[in-house]
C-alpha positions in Angstrom: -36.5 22.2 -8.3 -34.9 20.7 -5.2 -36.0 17.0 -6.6 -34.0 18.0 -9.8 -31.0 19.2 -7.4 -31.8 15.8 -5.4 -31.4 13.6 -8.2 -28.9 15.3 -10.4 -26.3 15.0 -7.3 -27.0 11.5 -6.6 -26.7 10.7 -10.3 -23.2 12.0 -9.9 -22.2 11.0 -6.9 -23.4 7.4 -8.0 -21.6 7.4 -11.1 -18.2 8.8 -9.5 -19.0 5.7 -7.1 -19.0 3.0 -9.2 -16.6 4.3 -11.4 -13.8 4.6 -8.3 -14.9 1.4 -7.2 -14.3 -0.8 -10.5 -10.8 1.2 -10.9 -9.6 -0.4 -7.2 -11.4 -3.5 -7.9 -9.0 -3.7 -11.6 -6.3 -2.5 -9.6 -6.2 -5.1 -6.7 -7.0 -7.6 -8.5 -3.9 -9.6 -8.4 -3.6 -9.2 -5.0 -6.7 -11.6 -4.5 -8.8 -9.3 -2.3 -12.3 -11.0 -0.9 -14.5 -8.3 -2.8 -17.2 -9.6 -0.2 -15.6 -8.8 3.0 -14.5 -5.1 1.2 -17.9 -4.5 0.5 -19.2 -5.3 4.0 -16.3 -3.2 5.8 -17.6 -0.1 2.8 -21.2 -0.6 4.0 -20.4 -0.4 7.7 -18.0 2.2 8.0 -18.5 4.5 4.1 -16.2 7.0 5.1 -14.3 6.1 8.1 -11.5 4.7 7.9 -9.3 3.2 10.9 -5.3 2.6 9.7 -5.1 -0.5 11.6 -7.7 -2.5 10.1 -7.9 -1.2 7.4 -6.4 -2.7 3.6 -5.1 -1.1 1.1 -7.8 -1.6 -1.1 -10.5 0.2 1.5 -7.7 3.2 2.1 -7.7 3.7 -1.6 -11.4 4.1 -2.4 -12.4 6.0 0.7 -9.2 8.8 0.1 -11.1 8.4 -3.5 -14.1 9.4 -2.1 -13.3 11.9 0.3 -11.5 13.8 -2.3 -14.0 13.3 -4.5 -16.2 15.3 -1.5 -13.8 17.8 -1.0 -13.0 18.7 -4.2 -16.8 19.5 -5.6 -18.5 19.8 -2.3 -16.4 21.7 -0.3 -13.7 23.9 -2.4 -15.4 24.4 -5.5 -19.1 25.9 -3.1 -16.8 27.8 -0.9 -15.1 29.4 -3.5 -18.7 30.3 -5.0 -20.0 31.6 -2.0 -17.1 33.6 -1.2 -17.2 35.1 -4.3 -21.2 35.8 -3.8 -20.6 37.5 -0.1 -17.6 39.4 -1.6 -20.1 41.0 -4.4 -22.4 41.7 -1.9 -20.5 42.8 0.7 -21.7 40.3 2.9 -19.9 38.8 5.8 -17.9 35.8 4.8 -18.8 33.5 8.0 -22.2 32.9 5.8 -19.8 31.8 2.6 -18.7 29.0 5.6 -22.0 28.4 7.4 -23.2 27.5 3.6 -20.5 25.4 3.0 -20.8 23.4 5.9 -24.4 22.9 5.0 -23.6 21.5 1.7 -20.5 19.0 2.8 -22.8 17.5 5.5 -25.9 16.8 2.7 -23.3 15.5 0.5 -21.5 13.2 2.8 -25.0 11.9 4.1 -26.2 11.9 0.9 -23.1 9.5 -0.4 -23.5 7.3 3.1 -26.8 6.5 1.9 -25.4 5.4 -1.9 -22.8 4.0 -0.8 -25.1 1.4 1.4 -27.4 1.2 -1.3 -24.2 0.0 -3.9 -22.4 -2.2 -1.4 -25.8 -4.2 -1.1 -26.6 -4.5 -4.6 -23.1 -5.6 -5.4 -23.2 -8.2 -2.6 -26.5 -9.3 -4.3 -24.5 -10.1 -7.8 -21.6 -11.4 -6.2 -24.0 -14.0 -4.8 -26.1 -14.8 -7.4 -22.7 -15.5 -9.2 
C-alpha cells in the first residue's frame, strides 16, 4: 500500500515536472537561454530560489513548482484533515501536524525527481 502511494505520487509529481519544464523551455526559447546551465542551477538549488542570480526562466519553473506543491500538497490535505478532525471532534493542531508531514515528503520527494530529471536531460543534451 505505501509502495502504491510511493509510486503513484512520484508518477505525478514527475509528469507535472516535465510537463512545466517543456512549457518554460517553449516559452524562453527566443530569448536563447543555455538549457545546460538552467538545468545545473535546477539540480543544485530545486526549490530555492535567490532573486539576484536568478533568470527569468529558473523563477518561472520553481514559482511552477512550488505552487504546484502548495496547491495538492499543502491546501487540498489541510482542507481534508480539517474536515476529518472536525467530524471527529478532534483537535485541529493534528489537521496541521499532518499537513506538515505530508508538504515535507512531497518537497523531498520532488528534490529527489527533480535531480534525477535535470541529470537525464543533461545526458540528452549531450549526446545531442
Amino acid at each position: 500500500m505505501f509502495k502504491l502511494f510511493i509510486n503513484t505520487t512520484d508518477n505525478f509529481l514527475c509528469n507535472n515536472l516535465k510537463s512545466i519544464f517543456e512549457k518554460a523551455e517553449k516559452k524562453y526559447q527566443n530569448n536563447s537561454i543555455d538549457l545546460f546551465t538552467e538545468l545545473k542551477k535546477l539540480e543544485l538549488n530545486a526549490l530555492v530560489s535567490r532573486e539576484q542570480n536568478s533568470s527569468s526562466f529558473e523563477k518561472n519553473v520553481k514559482l511552477k513548482l512550488k505552487i504546484l506543491l502548495g496547491i495538492f500538497f499543502v491546501a487540498i490535505p489541510l482542507f481534508a484533515f480539517v474536515s476529518f478532525t472536525y467530524v471527529l471532534h478532534a483537535k485541529y493542531s493534528y489537521a496541521f501536524i499532518f499537513t506538515f508531514a505530508i508538504a515535507v515528503f512531497a518537497t523531498m520527494r520532488m528534490e529527489k525527481i527533480i535531480h534525477r530529471y535535470a541529470q537525464k536531460r543533461c545526458s540528452k543534451l549531450r549526446c545531442s
